[in-house]
C-alpha positions in Angstrom: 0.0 0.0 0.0 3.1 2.5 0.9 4.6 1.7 -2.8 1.3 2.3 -4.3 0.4 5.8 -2.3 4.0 6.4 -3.2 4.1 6.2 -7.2 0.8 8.0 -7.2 2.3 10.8 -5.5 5.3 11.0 -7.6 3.4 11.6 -10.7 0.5 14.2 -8.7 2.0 17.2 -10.5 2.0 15.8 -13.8 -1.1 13.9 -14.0 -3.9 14.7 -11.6 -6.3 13.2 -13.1 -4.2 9.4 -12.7 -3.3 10.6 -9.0 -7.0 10.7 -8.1 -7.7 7.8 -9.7 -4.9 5.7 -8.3 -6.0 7.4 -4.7 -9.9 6.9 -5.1 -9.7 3.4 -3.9 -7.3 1.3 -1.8 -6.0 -1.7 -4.1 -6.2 -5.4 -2.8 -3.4 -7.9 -3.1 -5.2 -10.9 -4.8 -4.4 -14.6 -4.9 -1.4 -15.2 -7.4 -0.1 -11.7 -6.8 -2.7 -10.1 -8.4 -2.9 -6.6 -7.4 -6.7 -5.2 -7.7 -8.3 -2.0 -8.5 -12.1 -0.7 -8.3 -12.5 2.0 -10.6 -15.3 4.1 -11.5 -15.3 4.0 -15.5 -13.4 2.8 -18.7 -11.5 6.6 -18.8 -9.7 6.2 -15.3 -9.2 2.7 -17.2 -7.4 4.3 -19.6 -5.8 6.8 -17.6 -4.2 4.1 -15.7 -3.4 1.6 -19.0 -1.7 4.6 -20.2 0.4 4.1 -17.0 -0.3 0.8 -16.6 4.0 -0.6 -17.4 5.5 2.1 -15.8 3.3 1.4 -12.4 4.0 -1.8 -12.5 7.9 -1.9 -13.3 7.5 0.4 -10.3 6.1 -1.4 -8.0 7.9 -5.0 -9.1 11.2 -3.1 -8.7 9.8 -1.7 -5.0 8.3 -5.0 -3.6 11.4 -7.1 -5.5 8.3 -9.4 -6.8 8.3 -9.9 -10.8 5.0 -11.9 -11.1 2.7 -8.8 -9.7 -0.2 -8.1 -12.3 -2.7 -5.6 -12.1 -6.4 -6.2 -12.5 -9.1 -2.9 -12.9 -12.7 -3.5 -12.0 -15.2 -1.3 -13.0 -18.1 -0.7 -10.0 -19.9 1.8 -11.5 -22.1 1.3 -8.2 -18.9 3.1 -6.4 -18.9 6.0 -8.9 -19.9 9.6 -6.7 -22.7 11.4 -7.8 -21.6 14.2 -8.7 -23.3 17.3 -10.5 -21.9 18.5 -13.7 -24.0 20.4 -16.4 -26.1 24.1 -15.0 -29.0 22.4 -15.0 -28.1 19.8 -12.5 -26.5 22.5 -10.6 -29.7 24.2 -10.7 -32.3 21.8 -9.9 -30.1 20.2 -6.9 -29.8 24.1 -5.6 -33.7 24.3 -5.1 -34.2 20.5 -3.9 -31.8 22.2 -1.0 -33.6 25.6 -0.8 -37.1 25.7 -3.0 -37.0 29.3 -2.6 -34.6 30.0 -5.1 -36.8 28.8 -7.7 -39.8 31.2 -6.1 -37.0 34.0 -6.6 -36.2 32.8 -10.4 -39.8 33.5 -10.9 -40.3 36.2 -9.5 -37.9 38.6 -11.3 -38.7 36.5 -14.8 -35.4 34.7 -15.0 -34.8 32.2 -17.2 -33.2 28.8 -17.2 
């Protein structure tokens, strides 16, 4: 686990999107030295194929064991909800406070 927290770190300034995949989710030593992953979706998959040699040289040089594979899964049951377009934003602003929707109407704004 200190090796993995490790090479994520080292590469936090030039790829934050890999570092925040690779921290997202503790991985689990497997039978057969099969290191595994949850991940969210097939782009952090890529993210982390793009990587995937280099981590793992890394990591087989670190723990001094050649035979240690990698294995994703994809839980998309894991994924956080997050908001992402206006609307979203919008429409999980007034399930918090419906009176912002009152006020939208009331000076004829639009959405």
């Amino acid at each position: 686990m200190d090796k993995w927290r490790k090479f994520a770190y080292s590469i936090k300034l030039k790829d934050l999107d890999l570092y925040s995949t690779l921290s997202a989710n503790d991985p689990i030593l497997r039978d057969n030295f099969r290191i595994e992953l949850d991940i969210y979706n097939t782009t952090q998959e890529s993210d982390i194929n793009s990587k995937r040699k280099d981590l793992l040289r890394y990591l087989r040089k670190q723990l001094n064991n050649t035979i240690l594979d990698l294995h994703l899964v994809i839980d998309k049951s894991k994924e956080p909800k997050g908001v992402f377009t206006e609307k979203d934003k919008y429409k999980k602003l007034v399930e918090k406070n419906p009176k912002v929707d009152e006020l939208r109407k009331k000076f004829g704004l639009s959405f």
